[in-house]
N, C-alpha and C positions, 0 to 999 in steps of 0.2 A: 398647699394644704399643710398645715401643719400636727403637731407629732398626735395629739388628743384625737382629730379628725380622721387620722392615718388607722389609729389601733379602734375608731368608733367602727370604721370599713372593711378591717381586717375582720373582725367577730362576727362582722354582718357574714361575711364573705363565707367564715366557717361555720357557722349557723346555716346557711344556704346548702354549705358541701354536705351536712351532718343530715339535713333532712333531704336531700336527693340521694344520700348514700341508705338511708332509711326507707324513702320510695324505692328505689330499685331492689332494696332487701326481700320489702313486701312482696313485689312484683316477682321474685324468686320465688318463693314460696308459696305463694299461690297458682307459678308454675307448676313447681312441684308437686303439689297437692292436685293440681286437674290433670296434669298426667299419670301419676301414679293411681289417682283413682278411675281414671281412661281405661288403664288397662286392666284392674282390678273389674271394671267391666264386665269389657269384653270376656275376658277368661272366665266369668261365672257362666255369663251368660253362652257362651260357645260351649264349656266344661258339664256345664251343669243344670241350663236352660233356667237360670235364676239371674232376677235383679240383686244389686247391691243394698237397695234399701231393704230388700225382704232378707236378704243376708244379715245387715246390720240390725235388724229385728230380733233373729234370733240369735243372732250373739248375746245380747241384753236378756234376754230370756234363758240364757244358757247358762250365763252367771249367778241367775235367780230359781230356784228348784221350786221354791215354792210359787214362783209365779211375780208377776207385778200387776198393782195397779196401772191401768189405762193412762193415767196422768202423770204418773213414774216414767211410764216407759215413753211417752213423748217427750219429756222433759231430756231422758236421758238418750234418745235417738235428736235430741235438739229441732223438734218439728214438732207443728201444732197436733191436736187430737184427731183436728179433721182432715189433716195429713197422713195420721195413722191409722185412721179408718178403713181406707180401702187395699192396705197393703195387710193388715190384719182382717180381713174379709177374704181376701185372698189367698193366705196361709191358711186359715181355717177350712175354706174351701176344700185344701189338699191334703188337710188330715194334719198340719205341722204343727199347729197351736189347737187348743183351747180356748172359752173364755166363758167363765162364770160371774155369777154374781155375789158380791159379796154376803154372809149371812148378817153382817152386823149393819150392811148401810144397802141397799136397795140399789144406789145409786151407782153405787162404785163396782168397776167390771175389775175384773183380774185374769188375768192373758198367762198361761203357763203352756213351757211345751210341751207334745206327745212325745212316746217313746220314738216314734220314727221323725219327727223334728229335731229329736237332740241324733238319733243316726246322721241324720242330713246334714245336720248342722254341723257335726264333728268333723266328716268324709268333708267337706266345702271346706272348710277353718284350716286344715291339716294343709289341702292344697292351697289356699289364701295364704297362708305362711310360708310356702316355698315361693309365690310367685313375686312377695316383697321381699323376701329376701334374695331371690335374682335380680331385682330391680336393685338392689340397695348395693350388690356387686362389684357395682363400679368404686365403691371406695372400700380402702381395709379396713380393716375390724376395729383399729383405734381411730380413726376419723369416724366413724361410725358410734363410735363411744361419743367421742368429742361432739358431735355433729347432735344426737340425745342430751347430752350435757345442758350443752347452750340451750336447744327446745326446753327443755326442762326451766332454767331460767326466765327463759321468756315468757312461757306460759304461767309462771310464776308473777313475773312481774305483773304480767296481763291482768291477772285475777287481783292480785294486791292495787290496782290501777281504779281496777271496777269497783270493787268493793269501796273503795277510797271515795270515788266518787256518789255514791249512794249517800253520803255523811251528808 
């Protein structure tokens, strides 16, 4: 073989290592991500007799005092309308949300909390942040910096990736 075909093999070769070192990254992460959100669970639901998605509902609503529209808040919970329909049927239910109509379009609802949903929501959140941060224990507080850093990048790149490809 000679020298041209030797470094044509070589590249292949780290090319190969770069994208299995890439797959097993993912695979990390997405580890991490269904475990962490495993036990994030469990703990509402044992803590607190609540789902995660009806958790993650009113977080989004907690941030918003005036409320969101219906098509806001699926966007920002990352699931369809008719995803959030039954989880918001069933907040309602229990007195946690609202949902009105808007005065200026008929069409459009807007989902704001009650006073005892942002209780509920605050009492849950408060413990939701002790139990990621026993989870996250296992590293120091500067890997844990470093560890946000790089996420941070990444989910940078991700979005610079996406957007790029819209063009």
């Amino acid at each position: 073989m000679d020298e041209r075909s030797e470094a044509v093999e070589e590249r292949q070769d780290e090319a190969s290592a770069d994208v299995q070192l890439d797959l097993r990254t993912w695979l990390k992460l997405l580890t991490c991500t269904t475990l962490i959100s495993g036990e994030l669970r469990r703990q509402l639901r044992e803590q607190f007799d609540f789902t995660l998605p009806r958790f993650d509902m009113l977080a989004q609503l907690d941030r918003e005092p005036g409320g969101l529209v219906l098509t806001e808040l699926s966007k920002r919970l990352m699931v369809s309308p008719g995803n959030v329909t039954p989880i918001m049927n069933r907040l309602l239910e229990e007195g946690y949300i609202t949902r009105a109509t808007s005065s200026l379009d008929r069409r459009v609802q807007i989902v704001c909390l009650t006073a005892e949903g942002r209780r509920k929501f605050r009492r849950m959140a408060k413990k939701h942040g002790q139990w990621v941060n026993a989870m996250m224990g296992g590293l120091a507080l500067e890997e844990r910096r470093a560890l946000s850093g790089l996420l941070d990048r990444l989910k940078s790149s991700l979005r610079e990736g996406a957007s790029g490809s819209d063009r």
